[in-house]
C-alpha positions in Angstrom: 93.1 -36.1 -16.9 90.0 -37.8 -17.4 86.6 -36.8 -19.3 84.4 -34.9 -16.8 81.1 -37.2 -16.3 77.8 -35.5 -16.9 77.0 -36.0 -13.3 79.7 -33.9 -12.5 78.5 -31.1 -15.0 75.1 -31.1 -13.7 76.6 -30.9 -9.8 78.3 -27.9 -11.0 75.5 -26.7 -13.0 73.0 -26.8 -9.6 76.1 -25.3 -7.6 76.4 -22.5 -8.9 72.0 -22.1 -9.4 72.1 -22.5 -5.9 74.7 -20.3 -4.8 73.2 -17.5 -6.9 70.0 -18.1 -4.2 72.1 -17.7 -1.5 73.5 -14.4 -2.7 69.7 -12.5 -2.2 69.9 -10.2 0.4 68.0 -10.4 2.6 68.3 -13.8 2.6 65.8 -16.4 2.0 63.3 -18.0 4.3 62.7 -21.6 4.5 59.8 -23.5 3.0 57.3 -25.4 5.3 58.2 -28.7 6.2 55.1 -30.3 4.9 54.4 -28.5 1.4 50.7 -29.3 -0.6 51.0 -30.2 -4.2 49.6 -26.5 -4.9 52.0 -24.3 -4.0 51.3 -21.1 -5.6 49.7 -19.2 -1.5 53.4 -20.3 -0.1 55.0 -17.3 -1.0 52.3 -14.9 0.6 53.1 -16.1 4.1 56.9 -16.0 3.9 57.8 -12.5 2.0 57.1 -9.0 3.3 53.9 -7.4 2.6 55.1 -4.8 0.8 56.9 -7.4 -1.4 54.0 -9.5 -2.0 51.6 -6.5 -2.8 55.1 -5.5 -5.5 54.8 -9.0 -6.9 51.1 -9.5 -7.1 51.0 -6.4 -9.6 50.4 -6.2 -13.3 53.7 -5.5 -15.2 51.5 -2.2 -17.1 50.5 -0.8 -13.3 54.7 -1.4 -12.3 55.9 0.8 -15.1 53.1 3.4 -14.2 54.2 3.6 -10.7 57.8 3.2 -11.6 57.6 6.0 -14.0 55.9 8.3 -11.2 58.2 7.2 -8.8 55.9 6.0 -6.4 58.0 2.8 -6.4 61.7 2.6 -6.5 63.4 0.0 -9.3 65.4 -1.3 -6.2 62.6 -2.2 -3.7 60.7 -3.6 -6.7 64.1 -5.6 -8.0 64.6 -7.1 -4.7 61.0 -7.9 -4.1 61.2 -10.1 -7.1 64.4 -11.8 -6.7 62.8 -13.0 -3.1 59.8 -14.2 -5.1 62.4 -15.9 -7.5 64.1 -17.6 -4.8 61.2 -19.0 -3.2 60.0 -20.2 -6.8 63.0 -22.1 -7.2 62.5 -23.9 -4.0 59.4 -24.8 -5.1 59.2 -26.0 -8.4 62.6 -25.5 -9.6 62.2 -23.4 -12.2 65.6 -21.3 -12.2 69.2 -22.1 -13.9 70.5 -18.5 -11.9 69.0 -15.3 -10.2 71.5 -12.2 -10.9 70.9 -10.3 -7.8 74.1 -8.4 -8.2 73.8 -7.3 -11.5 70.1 -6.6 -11.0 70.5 -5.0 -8.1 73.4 -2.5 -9.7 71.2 -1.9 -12.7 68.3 -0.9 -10.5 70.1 1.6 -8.4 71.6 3.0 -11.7 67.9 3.3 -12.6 66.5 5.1 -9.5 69.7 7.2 -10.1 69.0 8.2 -13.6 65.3 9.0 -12.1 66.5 11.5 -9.4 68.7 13.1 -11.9 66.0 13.6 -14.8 63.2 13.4 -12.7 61.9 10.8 -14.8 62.3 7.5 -16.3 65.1 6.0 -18.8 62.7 4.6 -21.1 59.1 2.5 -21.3 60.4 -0.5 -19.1 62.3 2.0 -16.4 63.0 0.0 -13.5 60.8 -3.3 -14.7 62.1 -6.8 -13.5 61.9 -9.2 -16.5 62.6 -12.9 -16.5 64.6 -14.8 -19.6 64.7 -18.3 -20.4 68.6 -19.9 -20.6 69.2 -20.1 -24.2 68.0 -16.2 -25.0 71.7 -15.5 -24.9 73.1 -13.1 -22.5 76.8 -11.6 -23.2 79.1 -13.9 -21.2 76.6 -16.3 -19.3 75.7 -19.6 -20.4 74.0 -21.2 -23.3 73.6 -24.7 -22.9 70.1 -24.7 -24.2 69.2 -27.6 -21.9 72.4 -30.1 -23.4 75.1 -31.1 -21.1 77.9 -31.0 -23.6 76.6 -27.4 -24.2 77.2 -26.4 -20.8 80.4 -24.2 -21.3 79.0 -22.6 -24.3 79.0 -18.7 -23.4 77.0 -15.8 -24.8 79.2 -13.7 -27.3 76.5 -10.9 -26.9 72.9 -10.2 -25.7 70.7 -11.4 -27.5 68.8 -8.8 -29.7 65.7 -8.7 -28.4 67.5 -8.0 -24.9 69.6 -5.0 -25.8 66.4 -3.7 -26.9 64.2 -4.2 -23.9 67.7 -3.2 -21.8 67.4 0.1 -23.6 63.7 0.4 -22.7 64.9 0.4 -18.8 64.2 -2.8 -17.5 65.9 -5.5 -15.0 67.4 -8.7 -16.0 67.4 -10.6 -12.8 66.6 -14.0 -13.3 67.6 -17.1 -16.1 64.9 -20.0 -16.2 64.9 -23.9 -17.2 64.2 -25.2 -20.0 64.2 -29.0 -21.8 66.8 -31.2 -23.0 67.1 -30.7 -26.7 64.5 -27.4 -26.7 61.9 -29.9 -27.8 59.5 -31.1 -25.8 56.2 -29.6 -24.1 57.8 -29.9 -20.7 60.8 -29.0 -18.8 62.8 -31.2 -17.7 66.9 -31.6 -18.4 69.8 -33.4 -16.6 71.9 -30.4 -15.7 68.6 -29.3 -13.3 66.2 -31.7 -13.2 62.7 -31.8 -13.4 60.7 -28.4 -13.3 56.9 -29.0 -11.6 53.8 -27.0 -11.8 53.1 -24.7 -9.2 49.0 -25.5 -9.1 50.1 -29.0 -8.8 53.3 -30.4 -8.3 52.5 -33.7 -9.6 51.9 -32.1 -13.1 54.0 -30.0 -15.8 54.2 -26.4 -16.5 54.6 -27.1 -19.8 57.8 -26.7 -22.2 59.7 -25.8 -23.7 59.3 -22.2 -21.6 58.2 -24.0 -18.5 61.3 -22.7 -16.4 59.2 -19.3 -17.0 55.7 -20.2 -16.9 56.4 -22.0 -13.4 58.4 -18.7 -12.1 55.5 -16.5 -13.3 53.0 -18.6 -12.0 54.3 -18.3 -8.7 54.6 -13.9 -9.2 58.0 -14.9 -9.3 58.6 -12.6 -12.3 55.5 -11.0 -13.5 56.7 -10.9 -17.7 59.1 -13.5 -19.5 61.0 -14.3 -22.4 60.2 -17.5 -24.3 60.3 -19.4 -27.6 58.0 -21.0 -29.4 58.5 -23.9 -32.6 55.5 -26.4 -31.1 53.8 -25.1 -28.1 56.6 -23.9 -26.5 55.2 -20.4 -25.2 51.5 -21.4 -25.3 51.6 -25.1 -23.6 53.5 -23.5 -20.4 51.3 -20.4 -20.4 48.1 -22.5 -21.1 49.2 -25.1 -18.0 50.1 -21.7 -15.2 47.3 -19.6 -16.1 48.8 -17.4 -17.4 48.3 -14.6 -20.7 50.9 -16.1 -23.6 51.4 -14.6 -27.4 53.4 -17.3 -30.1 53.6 -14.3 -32.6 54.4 -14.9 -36.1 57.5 -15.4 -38.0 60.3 -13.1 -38.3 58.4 -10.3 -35.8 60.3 -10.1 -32.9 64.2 -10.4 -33.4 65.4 -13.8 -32.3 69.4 -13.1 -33.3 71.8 -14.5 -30.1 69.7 -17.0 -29.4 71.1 -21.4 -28.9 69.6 -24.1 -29.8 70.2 -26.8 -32.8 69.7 -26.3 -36.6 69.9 -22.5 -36.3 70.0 -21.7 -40.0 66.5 -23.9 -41.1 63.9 -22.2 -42.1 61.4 -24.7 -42.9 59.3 -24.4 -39.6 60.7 -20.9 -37.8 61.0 -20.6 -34.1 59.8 -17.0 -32.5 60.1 -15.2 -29.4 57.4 -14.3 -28.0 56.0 -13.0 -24.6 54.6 -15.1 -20.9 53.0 -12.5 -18.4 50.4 -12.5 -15.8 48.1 -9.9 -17.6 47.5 -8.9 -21.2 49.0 -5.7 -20.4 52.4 -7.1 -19.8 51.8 -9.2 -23.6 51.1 -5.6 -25.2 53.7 -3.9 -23.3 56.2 -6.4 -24.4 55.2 -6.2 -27.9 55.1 -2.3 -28.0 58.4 -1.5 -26.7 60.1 -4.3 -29.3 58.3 -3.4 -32.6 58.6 0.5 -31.0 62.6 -0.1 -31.3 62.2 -0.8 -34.9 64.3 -4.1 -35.0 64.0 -4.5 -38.6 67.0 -1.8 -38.7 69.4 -4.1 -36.9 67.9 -7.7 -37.9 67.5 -7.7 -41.6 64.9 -10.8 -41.7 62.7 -8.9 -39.1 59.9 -7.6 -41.3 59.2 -3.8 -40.5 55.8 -4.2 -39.5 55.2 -1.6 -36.3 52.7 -2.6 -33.7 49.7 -1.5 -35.3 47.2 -0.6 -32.4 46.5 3.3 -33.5 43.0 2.0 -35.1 40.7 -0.9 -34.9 41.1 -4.3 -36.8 37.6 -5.1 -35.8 35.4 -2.9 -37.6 32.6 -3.5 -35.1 31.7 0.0 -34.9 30.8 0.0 -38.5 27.8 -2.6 -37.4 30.2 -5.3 -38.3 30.3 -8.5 -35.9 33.1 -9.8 -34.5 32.6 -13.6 -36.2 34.5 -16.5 -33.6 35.1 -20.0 -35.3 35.5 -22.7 -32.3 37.2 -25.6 -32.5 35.5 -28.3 -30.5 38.3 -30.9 -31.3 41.1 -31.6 -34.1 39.2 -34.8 -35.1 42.1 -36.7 -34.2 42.4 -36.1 -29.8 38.9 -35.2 -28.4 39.9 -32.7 -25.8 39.1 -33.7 -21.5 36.1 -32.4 -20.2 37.7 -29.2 -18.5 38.9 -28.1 -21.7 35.1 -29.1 -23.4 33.8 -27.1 -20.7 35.7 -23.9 -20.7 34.5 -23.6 -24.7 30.8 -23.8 -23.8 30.8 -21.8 -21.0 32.5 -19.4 -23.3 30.2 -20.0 -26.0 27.1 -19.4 -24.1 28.2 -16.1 -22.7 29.3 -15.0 -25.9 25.5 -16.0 -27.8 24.3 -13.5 -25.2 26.6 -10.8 -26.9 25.3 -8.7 -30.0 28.1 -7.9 -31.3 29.5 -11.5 -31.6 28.8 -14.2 -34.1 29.8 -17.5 -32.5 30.6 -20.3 -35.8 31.6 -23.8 -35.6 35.6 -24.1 -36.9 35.7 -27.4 -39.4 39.9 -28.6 -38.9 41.0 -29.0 -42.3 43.2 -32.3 -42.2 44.8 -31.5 -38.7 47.0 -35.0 -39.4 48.0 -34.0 -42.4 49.4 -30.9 -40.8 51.5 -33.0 -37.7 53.2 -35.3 -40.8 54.1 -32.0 -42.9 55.7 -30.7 -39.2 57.0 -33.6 -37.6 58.7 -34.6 -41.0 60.4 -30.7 -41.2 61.5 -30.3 -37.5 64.5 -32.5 -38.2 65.3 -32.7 -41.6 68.8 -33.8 -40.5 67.3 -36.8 -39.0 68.3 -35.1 -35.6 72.0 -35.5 -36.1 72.6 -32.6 -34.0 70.5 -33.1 -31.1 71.5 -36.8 -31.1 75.2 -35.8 -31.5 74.7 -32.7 -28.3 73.3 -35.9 -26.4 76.4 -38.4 -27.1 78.8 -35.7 -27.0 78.3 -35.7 -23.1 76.9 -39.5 -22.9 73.7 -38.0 -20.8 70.7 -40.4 -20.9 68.2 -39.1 -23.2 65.0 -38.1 -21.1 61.3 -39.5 -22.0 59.9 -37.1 -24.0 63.1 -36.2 -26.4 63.0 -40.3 -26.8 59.4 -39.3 -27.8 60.1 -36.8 -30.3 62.8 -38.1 -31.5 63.1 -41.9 -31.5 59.9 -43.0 -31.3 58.4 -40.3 -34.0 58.1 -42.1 -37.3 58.7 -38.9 -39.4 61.9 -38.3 -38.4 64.6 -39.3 -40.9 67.5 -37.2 -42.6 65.6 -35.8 -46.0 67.8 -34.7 -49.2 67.8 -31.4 -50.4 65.1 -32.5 -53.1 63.3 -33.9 -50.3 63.6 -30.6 -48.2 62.3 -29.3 -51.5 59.7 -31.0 -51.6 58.3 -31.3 -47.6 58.8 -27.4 -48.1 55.9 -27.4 -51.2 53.6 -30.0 -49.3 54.3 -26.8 -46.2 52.8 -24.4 -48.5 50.5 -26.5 -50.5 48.6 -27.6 -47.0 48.9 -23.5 -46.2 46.8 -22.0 -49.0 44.5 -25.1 -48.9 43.6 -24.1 -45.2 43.9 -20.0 -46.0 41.1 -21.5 -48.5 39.3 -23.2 -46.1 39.3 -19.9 -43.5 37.8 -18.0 -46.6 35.2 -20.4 -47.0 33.5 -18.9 -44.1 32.7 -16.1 -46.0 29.2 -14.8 -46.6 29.9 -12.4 -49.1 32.2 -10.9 -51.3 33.4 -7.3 -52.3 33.8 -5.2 -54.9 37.7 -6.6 -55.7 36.7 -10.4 -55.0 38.0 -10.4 -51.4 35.8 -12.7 -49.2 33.9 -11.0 -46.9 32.1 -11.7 -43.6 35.1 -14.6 -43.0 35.9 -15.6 -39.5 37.7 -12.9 -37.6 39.4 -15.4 -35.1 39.4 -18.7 -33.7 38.9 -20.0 -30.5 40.7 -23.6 -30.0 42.0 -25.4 -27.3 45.8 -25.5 -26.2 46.1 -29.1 -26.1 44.0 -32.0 -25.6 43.7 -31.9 -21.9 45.0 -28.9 -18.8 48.8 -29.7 -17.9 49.7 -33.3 -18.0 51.5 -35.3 -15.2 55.4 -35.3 -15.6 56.4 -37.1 -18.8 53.3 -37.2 -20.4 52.9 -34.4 -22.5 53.0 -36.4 -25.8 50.2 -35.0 -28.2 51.2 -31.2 -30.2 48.3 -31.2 -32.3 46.7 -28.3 -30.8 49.9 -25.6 -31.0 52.1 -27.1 -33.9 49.2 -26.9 -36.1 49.5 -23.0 -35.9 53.3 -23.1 -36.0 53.5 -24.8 -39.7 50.6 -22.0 -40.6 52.7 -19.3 -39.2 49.3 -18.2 -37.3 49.5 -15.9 -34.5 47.8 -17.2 -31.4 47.4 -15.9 -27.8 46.7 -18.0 -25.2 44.7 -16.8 -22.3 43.4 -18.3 -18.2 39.4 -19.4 -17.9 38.5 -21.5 -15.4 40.3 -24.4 -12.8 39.4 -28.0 -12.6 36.7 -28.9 -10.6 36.3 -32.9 -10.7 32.6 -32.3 -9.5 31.9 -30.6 -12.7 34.8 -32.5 -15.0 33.9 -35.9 -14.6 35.2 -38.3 -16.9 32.8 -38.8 -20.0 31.8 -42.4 -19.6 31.5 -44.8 -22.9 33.3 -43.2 -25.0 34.9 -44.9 -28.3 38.3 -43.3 -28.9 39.2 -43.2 -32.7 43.1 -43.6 -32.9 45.3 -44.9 -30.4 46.4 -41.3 -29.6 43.1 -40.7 -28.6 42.8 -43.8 -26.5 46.5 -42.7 -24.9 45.0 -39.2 -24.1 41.7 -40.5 -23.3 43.3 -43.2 -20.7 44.8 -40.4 -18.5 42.0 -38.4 -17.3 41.0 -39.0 -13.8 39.6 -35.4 -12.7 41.2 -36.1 -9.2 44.6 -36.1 -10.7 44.0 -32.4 -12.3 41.8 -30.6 -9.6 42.9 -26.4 -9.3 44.8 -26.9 -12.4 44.1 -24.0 -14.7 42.2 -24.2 -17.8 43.1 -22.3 -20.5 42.2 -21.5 -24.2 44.0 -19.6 -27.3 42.5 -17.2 -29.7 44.3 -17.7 -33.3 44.0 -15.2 -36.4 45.4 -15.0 -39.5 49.3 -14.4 -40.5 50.5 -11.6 -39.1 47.4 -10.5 -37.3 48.6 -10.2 -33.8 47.0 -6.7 -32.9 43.8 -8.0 -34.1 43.9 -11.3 -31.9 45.0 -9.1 -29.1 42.2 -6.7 -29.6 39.3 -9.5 -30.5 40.1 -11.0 -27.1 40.3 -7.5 -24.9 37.3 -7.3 -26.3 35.7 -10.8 -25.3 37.2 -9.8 -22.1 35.1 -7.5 -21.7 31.8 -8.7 -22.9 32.0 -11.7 -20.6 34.3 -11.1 -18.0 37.6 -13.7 -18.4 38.9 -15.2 -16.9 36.0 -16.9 -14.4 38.5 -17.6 -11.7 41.4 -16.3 -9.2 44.4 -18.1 -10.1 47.1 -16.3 -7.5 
């Protein structure tokens, strides 16, 4: 018997996506024969009220009501798994909904809440959303590679079995790239996943199977993972609120994808969610389980919210660095203009010191990375790709072929690329302390920058295939900087208009330059991230709660 073809694989693989559509009961509606390229209103008009009102609602307020039992886990299960199915339709976002599972786990839960007359745990009864290769015990774990596509889960992953214990839902698995590693989403088992504000355009990568569900209220919190950009590029392109935590905070044990064991540039998990709530909630009931206990490299740092990291009580100001542009791709006008508006709100606020942020050698940075995502010269990603004789998409092309820092390194060269990593960290932790206007009694630099405020890439989401410029996340992933992404503002090409005359530096900058035509981009979201130091998540989280509420973010409706 002949070698399956990878044609045949990805038949299967969209067989059994769709057949896991048609199993929602009630069943789904059809779309509209004549859809616009923003389809994020679509759902409104064909699901219940009841169900739209379910999905429109901040994980933190579902909880509330589900712990009250104002709302059932059942109705608000099903309500989502509708919502999931229509997502699919429309950007195809989903490798399988579980409405069988999900459904027998909810009524277990609104059980559990007759009997003890309240809930199971923190997430009782809460629908949550997972990307494919966050592995779940016997299901799938292809992590976007075709010859990968009978790989099964042994086990949940950790980081499931903890927020299964909490009381939540698992009822829908969501795309993801081929090879894990590019800022978009697009594989040959599935295809191509789209953005739901524009169709024409990305929703980012490598989490965009979750970014375009949640975009759509198709779940309302998601599981990514994050090496590059890969939770803040898809949260930053669908409006939505995104935290790339540091390393080793959130357990990441169960988990597929190539090179498991390096540990020269660490991938996280990390939260996607339509509020900040759902980010905090997320984070709380992980660190809450004390992971450290079952995942040795998972440093036992609680989430540390008791007090404030700010100080600003004590007449101290909250001091914002913002970076205008990494110096090497000057950011489109909808990104320039979500920082000023930001910045002159913010010089009306007292309690805020707004700074300029001076990138310390932002190129130096994308060598030290690019050279240490593959010390193996990619062997294993090129080897998952031959394996099955799939043609390699654009963008890992891109990454891979076409990157000029890709080659197999030698131990003494891992070595070595590993000292440059830290080297270029303490020159930039020197940098950050610069900012200092004073000093205290021990020496420590006082008055530094609390936080920064930066873009998430050099322009809103990109059309399909040409999301080719990390700069703005990976040079937070080789400092190991927390950073939470966060909705402002849409395009609007009669205030974004392409900045005439200008003399791009490099030809990246001419590439990235070249592709803004504000009609191509109009409603897309525009988004920013807010980065602090290493292991500082609490304090990003609560500097920008409390931007929030100074000057009112975001300055839009996005669903």
């Amino acid at each position: 018997m002949g070698k399956t073809s990878w044609q045949e694989i990805a038949r299967t693989a969209q067989q059994i996506r769709d057949a896991s559509l048609s199993r929602v009961d009630p069943a789904l509606p059809e779309l509209p024969a004549n859809l616009a390229k923003d389809v994020t209103d679509v759902p409104k008009y064909l699901l219940t009220t009841d169900e739209v009102v379910i999905t429109q609602t901040p994980p933190e307020e579902l909880v509330a009501s589900l712990a009250t039992g104002k709302l059932t886990s059942t109705a608000v299960t099903n309500a989502f798994l509708r919502r999931a199915g229509l997502a699919q339709k429309l950007t195809n976002c989903v490798t399988e909904l579980l409405p069988e599972e999900a459904i027998a786990r909810a009524s277990e839960l609104d059980k559990y809440y007759e009997e003890h007359k309240g809930p199971i745990g923190p997430l009782h009864g809460l629908p949550i959303s997972v990307k494919e290769h966050i592995g779940m015990k016997d299901k799938g774990l292809n992590a976007g590679f075709i010859s990968w596509w009978d790989r099964k889960g042994e086990d949940d992953a950790n980081v499931l079995k903890i927020l299964w214990k909490a009381g939540c839902v698992f009822y829908a698995r969501t795309t993801q790239p081929q090879t894990l590693m590019h800022l978009e989403t697009s594989n040959n088992l599935y295809g191509v996943t789209c953005n739901p504000f524009n169709r024409d355009l990305t929703p980012g990568g490598s989490s965009g199977g979750e970014s375009a569900l949640i975009g759509l209220r198709g779940s309302c919190l998601g599981i990514g993972s994050d090496i590059g950009g890969s939770i803040r590029s898809p949260s930053a392109n669908c409006g939505l609120y995104g935290l790339k935590p540091s390393s080793y905070r959130i357990p990441t044990d169960g988990w597929s994808a190539t090179m498991l064991s390096q540990e020269q540039i660490v991938a996280v998990i990390g939260p996607l969610s339509t509020s900040l709530g759902g980010v905090k909630l997320f984070m709380k009931t992980v660190l809450g389980a004390k992971p450290w206990r079952i995942e040795p490299s998972v440093l036992p740092i609680p989430w540390r919210d008791q007090d404030s990291h700010l100080d600003i009580s004590a007449g101290k100001k909250l001091k914002v660095g913002v970076l205008w542009s990494d110096e090497i791709v000057k950011p489109h006008p909808p990104i320039t203009r979500a920082l000023r508006e930001i910045v002159e709100r913010l010089q009306d606020v007292p309690e805020v010191e707004v700074v300029p942020w001076k990138p310390y050698k932002h190129d130096e940075a994308w060598e030290i990375i690019a050279t240490l995502y593959f010390a193996d010269g990619a062997n294993e990603e090129r080897e998952a790709l031959e394996a099955s004789g799939e043609p390699w998409r654009p963008l890992s092309k891109f990454i891979i072929e076409e990157n000029p820092y890709v080659k197999h390194l030698s131990l003494e060269e891992v070595w070595y690329w590993t000292t440059r990593r830290e080297m270029y960290r303490r020159a930039y932790a020197k940098a950050w302390n610069e900012t200092a206007t004073g000093e205290g009694k021990t020496g420590e630099p006082e008055g530094t920058v609390d936080v920064i405020l930066a873009p998430v890439g050099p322009g809103v989401a990109p059309l399909i295939d040409h999301a080719r410029y990390w700069g703005y996340t990976s040079q937070w992933n080789l400092l190991d900087y927390p950073a939470l992404v966060f909705p402002v503002s849409k395009v609007d090409p009669k205030l974004d208009v392409a900045e005439e005359g200008y003399k791009p530096t490099n030809d990246q900058d001419a590439w990235n330059y070249r592709q803004y035509e504000p009609s191509k981009y109009e409603g897309a979201p525009i988004s920013l991230q807010l980065i602090g130091r290493r292991y500082a998540e609490e304090k990003v989280v609560e500097a920008f709660e409390f931007l929030q509420a100074k000057i009112g973010l975001p300055f839009a409706t996005f669903v």
